[in-house]
DRENPATOR-741384 format. One record per residue (C-alpha): x, y, z. Coordinates in steps of 0.2 Angstrom, whole numbers, padded with zeros to 4 digits, always signed. Layout:
<nodes>
XYZ;...
</nodes>
This chain:
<nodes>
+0436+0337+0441;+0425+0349+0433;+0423+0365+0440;+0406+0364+0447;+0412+0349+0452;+0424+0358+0463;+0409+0373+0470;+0401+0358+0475;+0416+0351+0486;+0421+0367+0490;+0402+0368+0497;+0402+0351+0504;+0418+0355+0517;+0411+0367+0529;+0396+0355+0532;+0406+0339+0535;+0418+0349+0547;+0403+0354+0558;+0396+0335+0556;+0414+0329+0564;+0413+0342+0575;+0397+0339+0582;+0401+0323+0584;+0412+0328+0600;+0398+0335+0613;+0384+0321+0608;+0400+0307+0612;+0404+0319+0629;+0385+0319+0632;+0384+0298+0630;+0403+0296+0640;+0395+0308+0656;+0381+0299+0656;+0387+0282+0657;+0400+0285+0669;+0387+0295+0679;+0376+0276+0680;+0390+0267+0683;+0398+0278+0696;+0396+0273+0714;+0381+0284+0721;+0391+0298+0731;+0400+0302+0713;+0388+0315+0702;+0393+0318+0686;+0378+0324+0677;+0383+0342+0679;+0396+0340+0668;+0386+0338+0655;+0385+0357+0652;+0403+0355+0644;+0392+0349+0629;+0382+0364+0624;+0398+0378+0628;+0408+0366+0617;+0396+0368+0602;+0393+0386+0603;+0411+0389+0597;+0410+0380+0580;+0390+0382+0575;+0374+0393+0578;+0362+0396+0592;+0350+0383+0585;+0362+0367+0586;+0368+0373+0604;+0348+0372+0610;+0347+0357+0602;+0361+0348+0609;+0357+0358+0628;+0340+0351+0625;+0351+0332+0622;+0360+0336+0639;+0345+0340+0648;+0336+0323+0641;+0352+0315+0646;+0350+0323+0664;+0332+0317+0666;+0339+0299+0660;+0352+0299+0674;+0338+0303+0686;+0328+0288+0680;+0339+0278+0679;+0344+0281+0698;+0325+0280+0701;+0326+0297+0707;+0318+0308+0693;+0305+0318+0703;+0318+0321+0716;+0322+0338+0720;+0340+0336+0714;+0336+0330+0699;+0323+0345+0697;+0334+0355+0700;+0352+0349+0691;+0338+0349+0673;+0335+0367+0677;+0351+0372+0680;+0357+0364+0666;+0341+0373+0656;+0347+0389+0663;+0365+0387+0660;+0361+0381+0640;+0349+0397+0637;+0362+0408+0644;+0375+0399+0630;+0362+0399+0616;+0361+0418+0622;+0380+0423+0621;+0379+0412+0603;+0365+0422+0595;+0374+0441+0600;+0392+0434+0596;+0380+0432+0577;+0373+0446+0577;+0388+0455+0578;+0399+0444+0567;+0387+0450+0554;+0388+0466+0559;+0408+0467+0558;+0407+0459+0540;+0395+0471+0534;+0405+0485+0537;+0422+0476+0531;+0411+0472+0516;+0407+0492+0516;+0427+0497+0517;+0431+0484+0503;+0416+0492+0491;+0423+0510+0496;+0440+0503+0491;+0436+0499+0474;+0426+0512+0470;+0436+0525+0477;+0452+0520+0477;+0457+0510+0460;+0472+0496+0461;+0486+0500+0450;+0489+0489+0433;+0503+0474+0433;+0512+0482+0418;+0511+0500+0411;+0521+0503+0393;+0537+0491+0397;+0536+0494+0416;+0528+0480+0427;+0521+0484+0444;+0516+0478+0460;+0507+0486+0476;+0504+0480+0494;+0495+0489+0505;+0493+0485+0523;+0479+0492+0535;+0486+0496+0555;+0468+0498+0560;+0459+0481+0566;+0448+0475+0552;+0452+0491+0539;+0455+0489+0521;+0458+0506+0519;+0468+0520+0528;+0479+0538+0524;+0493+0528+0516;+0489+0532+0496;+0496+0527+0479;+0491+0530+0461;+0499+0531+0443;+0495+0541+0426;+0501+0536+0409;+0506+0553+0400;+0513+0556+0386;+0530+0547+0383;+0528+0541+0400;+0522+0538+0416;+0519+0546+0433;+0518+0537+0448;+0513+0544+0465;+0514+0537+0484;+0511+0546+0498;+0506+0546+0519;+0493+0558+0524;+0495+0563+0543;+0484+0549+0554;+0479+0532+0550;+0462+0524+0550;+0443+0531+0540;+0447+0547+0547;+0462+0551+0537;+0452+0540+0521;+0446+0559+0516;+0460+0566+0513;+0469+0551+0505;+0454+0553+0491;+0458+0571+0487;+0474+0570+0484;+0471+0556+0476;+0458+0564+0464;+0470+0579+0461;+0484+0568+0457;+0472+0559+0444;+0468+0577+0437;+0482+0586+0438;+0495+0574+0432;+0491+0575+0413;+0489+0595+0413;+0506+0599+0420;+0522+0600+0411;+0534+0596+0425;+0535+0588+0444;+0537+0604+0453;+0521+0612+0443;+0508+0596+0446;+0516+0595+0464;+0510+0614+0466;+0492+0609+0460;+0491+0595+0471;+0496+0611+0487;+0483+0619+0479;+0470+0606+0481;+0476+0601+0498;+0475+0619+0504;+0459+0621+0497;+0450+0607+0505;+0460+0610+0522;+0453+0629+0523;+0434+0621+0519;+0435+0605+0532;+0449+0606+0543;+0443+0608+0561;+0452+0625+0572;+0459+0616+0585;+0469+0606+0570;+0474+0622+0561;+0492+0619+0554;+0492+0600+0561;+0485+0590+0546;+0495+0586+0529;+0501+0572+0518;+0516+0570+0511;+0520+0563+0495;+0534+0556+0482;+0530+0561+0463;+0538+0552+0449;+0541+0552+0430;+0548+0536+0422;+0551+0542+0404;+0548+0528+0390;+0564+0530+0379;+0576+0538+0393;+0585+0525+0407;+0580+0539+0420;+0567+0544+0435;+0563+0562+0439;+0558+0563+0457;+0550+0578+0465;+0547+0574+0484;+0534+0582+0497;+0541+0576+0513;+0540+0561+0510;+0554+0547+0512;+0566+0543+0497;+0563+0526+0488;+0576+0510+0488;+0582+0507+0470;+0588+0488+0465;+0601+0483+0457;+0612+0470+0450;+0619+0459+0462;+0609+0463+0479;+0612+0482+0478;+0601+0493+0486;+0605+0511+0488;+0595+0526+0495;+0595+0541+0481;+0600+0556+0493;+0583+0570+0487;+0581+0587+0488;+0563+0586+0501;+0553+0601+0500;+0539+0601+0514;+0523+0591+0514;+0508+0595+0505;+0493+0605+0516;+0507+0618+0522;+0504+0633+0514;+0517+0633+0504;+0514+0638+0484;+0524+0639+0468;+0532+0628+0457;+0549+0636+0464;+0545+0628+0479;+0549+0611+0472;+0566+0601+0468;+0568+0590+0452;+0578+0575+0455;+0585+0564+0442;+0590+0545+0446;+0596+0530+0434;+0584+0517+0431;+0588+0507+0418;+0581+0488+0411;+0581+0477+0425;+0584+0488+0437;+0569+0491+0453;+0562+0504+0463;+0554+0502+0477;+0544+0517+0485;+0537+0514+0502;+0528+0523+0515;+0536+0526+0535;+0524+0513+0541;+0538+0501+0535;+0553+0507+0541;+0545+0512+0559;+0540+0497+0561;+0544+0488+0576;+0548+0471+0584;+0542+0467+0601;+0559+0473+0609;+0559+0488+0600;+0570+0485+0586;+0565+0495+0570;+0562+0487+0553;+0580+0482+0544;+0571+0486+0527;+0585+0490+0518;+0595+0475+0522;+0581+0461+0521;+0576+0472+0504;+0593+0467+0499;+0589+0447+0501;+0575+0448+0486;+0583+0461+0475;+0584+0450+0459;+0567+0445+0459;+0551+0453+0450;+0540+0465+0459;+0526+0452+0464;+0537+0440+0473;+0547+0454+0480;+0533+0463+0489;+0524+0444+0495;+0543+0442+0504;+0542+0459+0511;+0524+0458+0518;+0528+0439+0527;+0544+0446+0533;+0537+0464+0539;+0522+0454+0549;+0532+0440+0557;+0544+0453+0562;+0530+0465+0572;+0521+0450+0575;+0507+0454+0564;+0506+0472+0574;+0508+0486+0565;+0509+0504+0573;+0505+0512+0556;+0498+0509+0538;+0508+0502+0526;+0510+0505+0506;+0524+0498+0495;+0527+0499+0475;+0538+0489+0465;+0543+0495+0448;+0553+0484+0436;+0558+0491+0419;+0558+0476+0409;+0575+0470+0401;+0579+0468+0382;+0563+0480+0376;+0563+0496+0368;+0551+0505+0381;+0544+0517+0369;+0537+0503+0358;+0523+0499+0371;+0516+0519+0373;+0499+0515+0381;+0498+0500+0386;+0490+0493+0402;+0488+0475+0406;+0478+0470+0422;+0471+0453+0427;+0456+0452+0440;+0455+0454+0459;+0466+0465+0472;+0481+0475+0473;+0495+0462+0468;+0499+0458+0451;+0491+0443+0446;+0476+0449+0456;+0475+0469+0449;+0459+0473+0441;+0455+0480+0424;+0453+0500+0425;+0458+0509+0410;+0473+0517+0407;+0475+0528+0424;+0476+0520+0441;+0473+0524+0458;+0472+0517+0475;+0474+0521+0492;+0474+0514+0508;
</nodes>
């Protein structure tokens, strides 16, 4: 089948659903009405016939419920006939009841439109602000290969203060993830600062600790300019900078506050790296001295997985936190794609599709049997969202936040 063959099928579907669909209230219509002749005359069954028009408000528009209200009320008026009591005053009145009832439906069916339309326009505005602002982050990066999920607590938001972005520098590459305080479009402002510091500051700084004072600088900056008086001292993100060098099996780790990352190994190991926190960004404090430079393993094969608190306070409906080291522990050997599409299905079903915060994940793989420092610049992407096979094209530094 060719591909227009397909668009056309793909077309075809939603119309032949509403067809069958329709089918359902003009067969209720015809069923009422006959068993309303053939019932004995102390039986009515013609209000009944309402059921038709509330049925087809909930899978089509305003126009087809009229016009099968306007069936049931013809079907009414044949009852009537048929009795040989269409002037009667019952029968006036049962046609305008059901008249009534069928505008109020037609009614409901046009607001619950108008604001369907509504909600998509502004999920439609999220997702444009999402892409402009906050950039999705390349499958593969020199001999690294990444994956990103990000995961909204807010009803119908696409973006949130949970944020993520990665650089390529010279002779390697610096990642960052991090949670500003709140969740929601409120805390999206903040989450584009730091992500715009981060894009700025991270080829201008020779270590961790320096770019993670410029990123304080930026923060405090903007918190001095915007951030309200009753909030003085109450709004900060933290964050988790990393340098994965090309021709070193290591990762230098500077963290703001923010929790430590998961690192995969052979045979379903999983270990928490025990950091040296320094406090979160936005709380006055400046200097590079400020700032602990940690250095982990992370050789071929091996995964980290950096994460925001959103995944590990998550909760099931009894209370249970998130086991997400030990459920990590299930997926270690595979690649970053499949790891976070496990994760996400088994996060959901255990808080029940409920989360009480946003969540942002990254998966980085260094790839086995390659010399790193052979593929110095290299960025591969592929079209659509955040996940691998989906990342867009964006040049060679990346952002995204959500």
């Amino acid at each position: 089948m060719g591909l227009w063959q397909r668009g056309f099928s793909s077309l075809e579907r939603p119309w032949q659903s509403k067809v069958i669909l329709l089918v359902i209230p003009v067969v209720l219509i015809v069923l009422i009405s006959v068993a309303d002749i053939i019932a004995p005359a102390d039986i009515v069954l013609g209000p009944l016939l309402v059921i038709a028009p509330a049925l087809t408000a909930w899978f089509d528009g305003p126009w087809t419920t009229g016009a099968v209200g306007t069936l049931a009320m013809a079907a009414q008026a044949f009852i009537g006939w048929r009795s040989h009591a269409l002037f009667s005053r019952n029968v006036i009145v049962e046609v305008i009841a059901l008249g009534v009832l069928t505008s109020v439906v037609v009614i409901m069916c046009v607001l619950r439109d108008r604001r369907g339309r509504q909600l998509a326009q502004v999920r439609s505005v999220a997702e444009a602000a999402q892409h402009v602002l906050l950039w999705p982050l390349p499958t593969r990066i020199g001999s690294l290969h990444l994956a990103c999920l990000y995961l909204a607590a807010e009803d119908e938001a696409e973006i949130g203060g949970d944020l993520y972005a990665a650089a390529r520098t010279e002779g390697a590459v610096r990642v960052m993830i991090g949670d500003v305080r709140g969740k929601g479009l409120p805390a999206v402002g903040e989450a584009a600062l730091v992500l715009g510091a981060f894009r700025e500051a991270a080829h201008l700084h020779a270590t961790l600790p320096q770019l993670a004072a410029a990123l304080e600088r930026s923060v405090a900056r903007y918190l001095s300019d915007f951030e309200p008086d009753e909030e003085t001292g109450e709004r900060f993100a933290t964050a988790l900078l990393l340098e994965i060098p090309d021709d070193d099996p290591v990762i230098r780790v500077t963290s703001c506050g923010h929790v430590a990352p998961l690192l995969l190994g052979p045979g379903r190991a999983v270990t928490v790296p025990d950091l040296t926190p320094a406090p979160p960004l936005g709380v006055g404090m400046t200097g590079a001295d400020v700032y602990s430079l940690d250095v982990l393993p992370f050789g071929p094969g091996d995964t980290l997985l950096l994460y925001t608190d959103g995944v590990i306070e998550a909760r099931d409906r009894n209370g249970a936190f998130y086991p997400f080291a030990e459920r990590t522990a299930q997926w270690v050997e595979d690649g970053p794609e499949a790891l976070l599409h496990h994760i996400r299905r088994d996060l959901l079903a255990h808080t029940a599709r409920r989360l009480g915060d946003d969540v942002a994940l990254i998966a980085i793989r260094r790839a086995v049997g390659r010399q790193p420092g052979h593929h110095l610049g290299r960025v591969v992407r592929s079209s659509g969202s955040c996940f691998g096979p989906e990342a867009k094209e964006a040049g060679g530094e990346t952002a995204h936040a959500g």
